[in-house]
N, C-alpha and C positions, 0 to 999 in steps of 0.2 A: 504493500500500500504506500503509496506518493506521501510523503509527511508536506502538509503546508506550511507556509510560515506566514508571522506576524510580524507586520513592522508599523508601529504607530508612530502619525504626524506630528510631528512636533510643531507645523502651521496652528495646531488647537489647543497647543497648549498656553498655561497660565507662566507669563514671560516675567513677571515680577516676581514668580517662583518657580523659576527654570534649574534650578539646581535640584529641589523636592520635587519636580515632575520627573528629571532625567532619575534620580535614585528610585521612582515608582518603577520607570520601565526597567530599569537595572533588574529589581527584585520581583520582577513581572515574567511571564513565561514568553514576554514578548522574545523574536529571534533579532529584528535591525530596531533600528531607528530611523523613521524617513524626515531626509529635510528638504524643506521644498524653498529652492533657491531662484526667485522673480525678480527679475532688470525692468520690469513697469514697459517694459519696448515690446517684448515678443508677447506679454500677460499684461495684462491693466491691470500691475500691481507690482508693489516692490515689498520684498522681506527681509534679508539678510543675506550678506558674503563671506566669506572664506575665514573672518574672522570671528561668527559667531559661532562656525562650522568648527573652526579649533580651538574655542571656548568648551563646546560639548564635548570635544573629542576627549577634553581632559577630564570627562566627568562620568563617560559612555564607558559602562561594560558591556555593552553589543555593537556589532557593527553597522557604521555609520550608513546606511542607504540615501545616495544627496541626486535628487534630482534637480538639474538644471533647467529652467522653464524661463533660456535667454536667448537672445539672438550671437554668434558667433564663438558659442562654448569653447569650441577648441583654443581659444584662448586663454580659457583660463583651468585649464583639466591639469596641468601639474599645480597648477598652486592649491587646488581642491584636495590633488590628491597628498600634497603636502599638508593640508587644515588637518587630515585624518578619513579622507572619502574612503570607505572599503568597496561602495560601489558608486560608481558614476554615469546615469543617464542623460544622453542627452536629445532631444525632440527631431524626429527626421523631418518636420516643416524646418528646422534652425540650420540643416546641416545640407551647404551645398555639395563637399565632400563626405559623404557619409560612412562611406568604407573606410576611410583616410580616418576621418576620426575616432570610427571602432576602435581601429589597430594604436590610435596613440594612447588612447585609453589602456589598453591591455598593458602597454608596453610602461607602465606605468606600475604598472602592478593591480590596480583596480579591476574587481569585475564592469563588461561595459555594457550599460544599457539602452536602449532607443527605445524613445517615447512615440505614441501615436497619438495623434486628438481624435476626437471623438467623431472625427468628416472622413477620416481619413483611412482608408481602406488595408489592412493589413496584409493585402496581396504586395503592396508597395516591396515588403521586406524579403520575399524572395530570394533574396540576391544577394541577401547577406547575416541570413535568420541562423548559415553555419558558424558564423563568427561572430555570434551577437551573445551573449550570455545570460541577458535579462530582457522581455518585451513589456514595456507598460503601457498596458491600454488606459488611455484618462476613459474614465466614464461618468463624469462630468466636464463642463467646460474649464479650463484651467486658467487660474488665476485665482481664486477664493476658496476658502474651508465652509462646511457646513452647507454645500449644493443637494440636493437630490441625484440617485444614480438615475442614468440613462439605460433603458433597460432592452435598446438596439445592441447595446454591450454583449448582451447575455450572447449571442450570433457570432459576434466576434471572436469572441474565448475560444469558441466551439472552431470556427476557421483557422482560428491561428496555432491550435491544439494538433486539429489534423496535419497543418502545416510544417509544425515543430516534429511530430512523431515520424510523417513520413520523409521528412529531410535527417534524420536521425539524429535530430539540434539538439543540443542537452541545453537551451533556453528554458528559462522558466519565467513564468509571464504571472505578469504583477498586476491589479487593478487597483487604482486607485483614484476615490473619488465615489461619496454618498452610501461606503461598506460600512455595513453595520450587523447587529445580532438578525436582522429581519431579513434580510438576503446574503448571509454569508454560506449558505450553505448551497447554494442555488449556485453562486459564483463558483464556489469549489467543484460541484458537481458538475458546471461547464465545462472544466479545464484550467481552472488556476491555478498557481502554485505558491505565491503572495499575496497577501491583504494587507493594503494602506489603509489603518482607521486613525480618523481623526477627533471630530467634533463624537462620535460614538467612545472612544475612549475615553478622551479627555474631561468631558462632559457627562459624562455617567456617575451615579452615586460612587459606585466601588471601581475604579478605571481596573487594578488590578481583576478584580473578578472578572470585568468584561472579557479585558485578554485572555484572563482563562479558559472565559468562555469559548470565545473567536479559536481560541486557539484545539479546542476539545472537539469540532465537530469532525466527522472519521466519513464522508461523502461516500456514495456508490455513482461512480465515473457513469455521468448520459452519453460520451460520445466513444 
């Protein structure tokens, strides 16, 4: 059986206690930590750079999951991966060389991920889904925490699953955007192998129990 894993957004968390929310997910059965990294150019919105990135690094006992949601990443993917990136996505709308920047990524030491919005057809990766490490389908529109999912998504999994098995991709495809206790089991059972929660974590009575929860459902594979 496929173990999934958990990696909650640190976009929802409480930033005037970001030290107690990183030691929740520490002591959480979460697997990463996602950061969602916005230039306000490619997302109408800006969050944080490289520096709040190695502010956590020095407080994360999991590995740092940092997506980029900028226009010309490849600029800035060693100094990420110097903040503490363990993995690095960055958006195929961002990337005119996109193979080019896989490989700088790898080469880095990072696992390397390509983002998809939510227009955007997951046939595109084809061409490069053997050397890609990690697929994140947004299934909301990106730029904000606390969206509703998109649930065109659910179709997606399911193509990009097929896609990944029969190119023999050892990809594991991430969603993230509007995951929660009410469809995480539905996502899994599409074809996932990561769940980004955010506002469902962070915002929950007991955030710990939630991940436990998230993290305890055992799916029977639809595709």
């Amino acid at each position: 059986m496929r173990k999934h894993k958990i990696a909650p957004s640190v976009l929802a968390a409480d930033f005037t206690r970001l030290a107690d929310e990183i030691d929740m997910v520490n002591n959480s059965e979460a697997d990463w930590i996602h950061l969602d990294v916005m230039d306000g150019r490619f997302v109408p919105n800006i969050t944080f750079g490289m520096f709040i990135v190695e502010a956590i690094a020095k407080l994360a006992q999991k590995p740092l999951d940092v997506h980029l949601m900028i226009l010309e990443p490849e600029k800035y993917i060693e100094a990420f991966r110097k903040a503490g990136a363990h993995v690095i996505t960055v958006h195929y709308e961002a990337c005119t060389h996109l193979n080019r920047t896989i490989h700088q990524i790898r080469e880095t030491g990072a696992l390397a991920g390509v983002a998809l919005n939510p227009h955007t057809p997951v046939q595109l990766l084809e061409d490069v889904i053997e050397d890609t490490d990690l697929v994140c389908l947004m299934s909301v529109n990106p730029g904000f925490g606390g969206q509703k999912f998109i649930y065109n998504s659910m179709s997606k999994i399911r193509k990009l699953r097929e896609m990944i098995d029969s190119r023999n991709s050892g990809a594991l495809i991430e969603i993230d955007g509007g995951v929660g206790l009410q469809n995480a089991e539905s996502i899994l059972q599409a074809g996932a192998d990561v769940l980004v929660a955010g506002s469902s974590v962070f915002s929950a009575q007991d955030p710990r129990a939630t991940i436990q929860a998230l993290k305890a459902f055992h799916p029977v594979f639809d595709f």
